[in-house]
N, C-alpha and C positions, 0 to 999 in steps of 0.2 A: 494479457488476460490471466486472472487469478484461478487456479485450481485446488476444489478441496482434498485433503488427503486426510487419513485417518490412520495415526502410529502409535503402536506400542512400546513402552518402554520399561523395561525389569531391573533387577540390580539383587544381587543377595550375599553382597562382601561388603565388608566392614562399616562404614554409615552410609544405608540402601537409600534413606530420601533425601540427605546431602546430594548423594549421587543423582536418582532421579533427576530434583532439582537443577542442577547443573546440566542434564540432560536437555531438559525443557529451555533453559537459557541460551543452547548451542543453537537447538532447532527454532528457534525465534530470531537469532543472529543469522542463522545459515540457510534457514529454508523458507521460512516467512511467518506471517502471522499467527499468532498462537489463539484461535478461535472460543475452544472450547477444550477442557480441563479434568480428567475423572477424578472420583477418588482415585486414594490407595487402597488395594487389596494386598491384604500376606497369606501367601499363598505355600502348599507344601512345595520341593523342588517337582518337576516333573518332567519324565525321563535319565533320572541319574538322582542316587542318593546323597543331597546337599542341602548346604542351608536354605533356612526360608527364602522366598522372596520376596521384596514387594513390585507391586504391578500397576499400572498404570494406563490409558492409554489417552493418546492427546488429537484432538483436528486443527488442519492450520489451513492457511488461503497461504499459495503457494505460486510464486510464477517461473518455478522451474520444470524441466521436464521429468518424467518418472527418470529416467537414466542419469539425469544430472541431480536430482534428490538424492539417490541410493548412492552415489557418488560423494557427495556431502555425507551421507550418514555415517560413513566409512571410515572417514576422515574424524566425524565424531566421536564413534565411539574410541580410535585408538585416542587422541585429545584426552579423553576421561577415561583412561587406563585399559582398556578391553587386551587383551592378548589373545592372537590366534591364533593356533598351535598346529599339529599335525596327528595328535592323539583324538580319536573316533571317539564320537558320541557327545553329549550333552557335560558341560561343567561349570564351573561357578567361576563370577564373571561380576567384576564392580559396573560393567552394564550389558545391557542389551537391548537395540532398537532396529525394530521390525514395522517394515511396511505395510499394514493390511488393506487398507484399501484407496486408489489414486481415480476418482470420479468412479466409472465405471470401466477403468479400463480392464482387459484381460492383456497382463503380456507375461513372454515366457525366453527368458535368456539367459544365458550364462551369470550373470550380475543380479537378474531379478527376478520375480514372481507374483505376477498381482493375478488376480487378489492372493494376498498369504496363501501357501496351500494345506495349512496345518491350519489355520487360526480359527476356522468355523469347530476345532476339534478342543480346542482347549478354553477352557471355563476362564480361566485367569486371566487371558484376552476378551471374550465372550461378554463378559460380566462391566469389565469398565467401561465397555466400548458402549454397549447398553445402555449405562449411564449418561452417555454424551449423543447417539445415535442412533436411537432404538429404532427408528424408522426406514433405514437404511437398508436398501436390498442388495445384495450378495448377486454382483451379474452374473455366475454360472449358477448355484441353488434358487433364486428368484426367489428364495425367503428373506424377511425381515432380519435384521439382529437380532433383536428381541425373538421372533420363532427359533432363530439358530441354540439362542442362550438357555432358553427353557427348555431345551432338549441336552439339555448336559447337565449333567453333578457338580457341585460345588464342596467336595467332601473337602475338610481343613482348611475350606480358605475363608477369610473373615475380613471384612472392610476394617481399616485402620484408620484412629483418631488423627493421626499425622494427614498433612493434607499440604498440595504444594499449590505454590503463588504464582499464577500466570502472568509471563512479563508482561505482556500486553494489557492487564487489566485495568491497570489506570490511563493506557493511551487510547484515551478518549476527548470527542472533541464538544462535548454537549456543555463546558460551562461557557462556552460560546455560542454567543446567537448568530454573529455572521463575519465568515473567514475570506478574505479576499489574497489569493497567490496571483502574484502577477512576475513580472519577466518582461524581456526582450522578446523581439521576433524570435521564437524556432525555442527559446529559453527550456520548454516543455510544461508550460503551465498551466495548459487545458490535458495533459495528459494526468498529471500532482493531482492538480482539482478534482478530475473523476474517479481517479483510484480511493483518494481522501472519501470521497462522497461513496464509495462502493462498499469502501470498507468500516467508516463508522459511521453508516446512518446517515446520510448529509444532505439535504436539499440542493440540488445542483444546478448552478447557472452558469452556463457558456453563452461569452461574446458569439452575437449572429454576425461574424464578421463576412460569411460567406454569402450572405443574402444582401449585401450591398454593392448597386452596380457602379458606384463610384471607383474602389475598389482597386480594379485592372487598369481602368482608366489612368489614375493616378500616378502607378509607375507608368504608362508611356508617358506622358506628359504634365507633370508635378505641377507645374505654373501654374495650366488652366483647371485642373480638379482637385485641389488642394484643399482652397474653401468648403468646396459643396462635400468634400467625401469627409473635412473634418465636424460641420454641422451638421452631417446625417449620424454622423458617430455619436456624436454627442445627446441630439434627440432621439436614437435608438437605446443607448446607454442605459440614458436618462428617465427612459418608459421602462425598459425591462427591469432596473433594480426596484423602480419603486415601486411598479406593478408585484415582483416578484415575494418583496420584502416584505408586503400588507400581505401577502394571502399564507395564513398559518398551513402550515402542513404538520395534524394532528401527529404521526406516523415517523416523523423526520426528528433529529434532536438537535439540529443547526445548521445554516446555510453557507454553502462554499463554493465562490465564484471565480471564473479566471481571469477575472479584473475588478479592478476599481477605477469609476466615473476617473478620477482625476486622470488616469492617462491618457484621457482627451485634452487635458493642457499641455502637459510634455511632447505628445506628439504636434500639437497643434504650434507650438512653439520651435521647432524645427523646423515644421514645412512650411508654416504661412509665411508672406512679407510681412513688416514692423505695421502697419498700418489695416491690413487684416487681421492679423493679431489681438490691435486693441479692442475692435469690433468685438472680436470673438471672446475674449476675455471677460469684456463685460456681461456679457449672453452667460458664460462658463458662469461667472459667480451667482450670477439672482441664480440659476438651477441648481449648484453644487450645494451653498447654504439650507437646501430643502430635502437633501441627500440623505442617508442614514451611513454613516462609518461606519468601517468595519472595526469588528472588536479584535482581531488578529492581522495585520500583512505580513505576508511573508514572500521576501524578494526572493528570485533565482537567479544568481548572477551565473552567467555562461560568458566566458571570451568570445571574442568576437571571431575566431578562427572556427571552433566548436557551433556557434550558430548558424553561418555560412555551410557547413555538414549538416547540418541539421536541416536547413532551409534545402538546400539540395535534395535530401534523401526523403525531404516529402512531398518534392517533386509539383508543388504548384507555381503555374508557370507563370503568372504573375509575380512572383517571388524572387525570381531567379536569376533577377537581374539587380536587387537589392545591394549596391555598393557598400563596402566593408564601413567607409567615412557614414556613412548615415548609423546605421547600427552604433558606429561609438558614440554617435549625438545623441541617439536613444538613452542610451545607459547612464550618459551622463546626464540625461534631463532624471532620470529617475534618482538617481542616487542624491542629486541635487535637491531634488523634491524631497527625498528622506530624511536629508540632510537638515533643513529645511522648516521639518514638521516635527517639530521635537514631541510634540502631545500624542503622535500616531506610536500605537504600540507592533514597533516592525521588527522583522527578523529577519535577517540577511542569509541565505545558504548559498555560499559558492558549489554550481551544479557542476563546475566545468570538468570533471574528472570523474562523475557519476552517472550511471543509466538502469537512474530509477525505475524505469519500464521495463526492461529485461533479466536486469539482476535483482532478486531480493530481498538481498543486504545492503545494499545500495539505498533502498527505498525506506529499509528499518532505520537505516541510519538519519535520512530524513526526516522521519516520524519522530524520532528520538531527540533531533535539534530543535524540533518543535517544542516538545515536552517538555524537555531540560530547558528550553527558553521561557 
């Protein structure tokens, strides 16, 4: 689950929006999505007589905790030069990044402080936050930002023509009409799918794999429900893309599924006998030809070690008996089919050393193979 957070970040030694800058590219690397972007303000120092600064403040979708955020920031700021000293009071500093506000939390610990407890107090925070979050209530004052900021002075400080570039701004997935992530069992690609569709905009279609009573079936005895649970797949599939793919969603900028029709051939070609098969094949192609491809796939390969963890720790019990041999027929039908489909425009991510769900940067870095692809 994504959380928003809302940070300030200053600098007032030697090039302050280099710095910035560099700032905004750690917390995109390190803490997650860089949402929304303020100006710069140059502002006078405040609390010690120093140079200007300029200021900043940025929102990100976030799936760490407040304690493991402040923990990254820490580690940022020393990255980009910060020095902490044992001399009192306020001083100049190639940066500084402050947490102002993590949802609504209020927390109070050695390490952190939310909401900021200074930041409803100073304009230079006030003011850009404004910019990005005017609507924003403050959970102990139960005022807006905007009510906070209009009650403060802005004496010397002045929006700046310099202006910084949100890494995230070009990963975007709208010059695609429809993205299909697929995977193995357990691979995580109804997990990719939703976060993709959460975070830009996406129309989302998940396999109703759970609504099929073949299903359970199937693992105890593959022989006899092999057929019926691969031709329910297939006319299930085969209604929901096309049904889903006609109906515009004004509101949406492009559609991202956690399959693609065809891996009712792959699997259908491991489980069936040679002569169910050809049945089913020719059924597969009059449907598949009337299909709409996706204009992205994007494989997850996971080992077969890493899926078996995966398939265990989510615990459904039809799953559980899923032998390692099947799983590697899987992969191989897929990769074979990739292989295969030279006209499909696919991107392959080896997931098996990543947990894009939990970590951040794990997930950025997904985003980014995407893009750079």
């Amino acid at each position: 689950m994504l959380h928003t957070t809302y940070i300030s970040i200053g600098s007032n030694v030697g090039d302050k929006r280099a710095h910035l800058q560099n700032a905004l590219q750690q917390l995109s690397e390190k803490i997650g999505r860089v949402s929304k972007v303020s100006p710069i303000y140059q502002t006078p120092s405040w609390g010690f007589d120093g140079n200007d600064f300029y200021n900043a403040c940025v929102g990100l979708q976030t799936a760490l905790s407040p304690t493991e955020m402040m923990q990254e920031i820490l580690k940022i700021e020393v990255v980009l030069g910060r020095v902490r000293n044992s001399q009192k009071g306020y001083q100049d500093r190639t940066i500084d990044i402050d947490v102002v506000f993590y949802e609504d939390e209020i927390v109070k610990t050695d390490l952190l402080n939310l909401p900021h407890p200074l930041a409803h107090e100073r304009k230079f925070v006030m003011q850009p936050l404004c910019d990005i979050a005017p609507s924003k209530i403050h959970p102990i004052f139960k005022k807006t930002v905007a009510q906070l900021n209009a009650q403060l002075k802005g004496d010397g400080m002045q929006i700046s023509i310099e202006k910084l570039q949100n890494p995230n701004s070009n990963k975007d997935f709208s010059r695609f009409n429809y993205i299909a992530i697929e995977g193995n069992i357990g691979a995580g690609k109804t997990s990719l799918a939703t976060k993709i569709a959460e975070d830009f905009n996406g129309k989302l279609i998940l396999e109703r794999f759970a609504d099929n009573p073949f299903l359970p079936k199937f693992y105890e005895d593959n022989g006899r429900y092999a057929f019926p649970l691969e031709m329910s797949f297939l006319a299930d599939r085969y209604q929901q893309i096309s049904d889903d793919l006609a109906q515009l969603d004004l509101f949406k900028d492009f559609i991202v599924s956690d399959y693609d029709v065809f891996k009712s051939l792959i699997f259908a070609k491991v489980t069936l006998q040679h002569e169910e098969y050809k049945l089913y094949r020719k059924l597969f192609d009059i449907m598949y030809k009337e299909i709409p491809k996706p204009d992205l796939y994007v494989y997850l390969y996971q080992n077969t070690e890493r899926l078996l963890r995966n398939i265990k720790k989510r615990g459904r019990d039809y799953e559980q008996k899923i032998p390692s041999e099947y799983l590697d027929k899987i992969n191989n039908g897929y990769l074979e089919f990739i292989r295969t489909h030279k006209n499909l425009n696919v991107k392959i991510i080896d997931v098996s050393e990543l947990d894009f769900v939990a970590n951040a940067n794990d997930y950025q870095k997904i985003i980014a193979e995407i893009h750079d692809f």
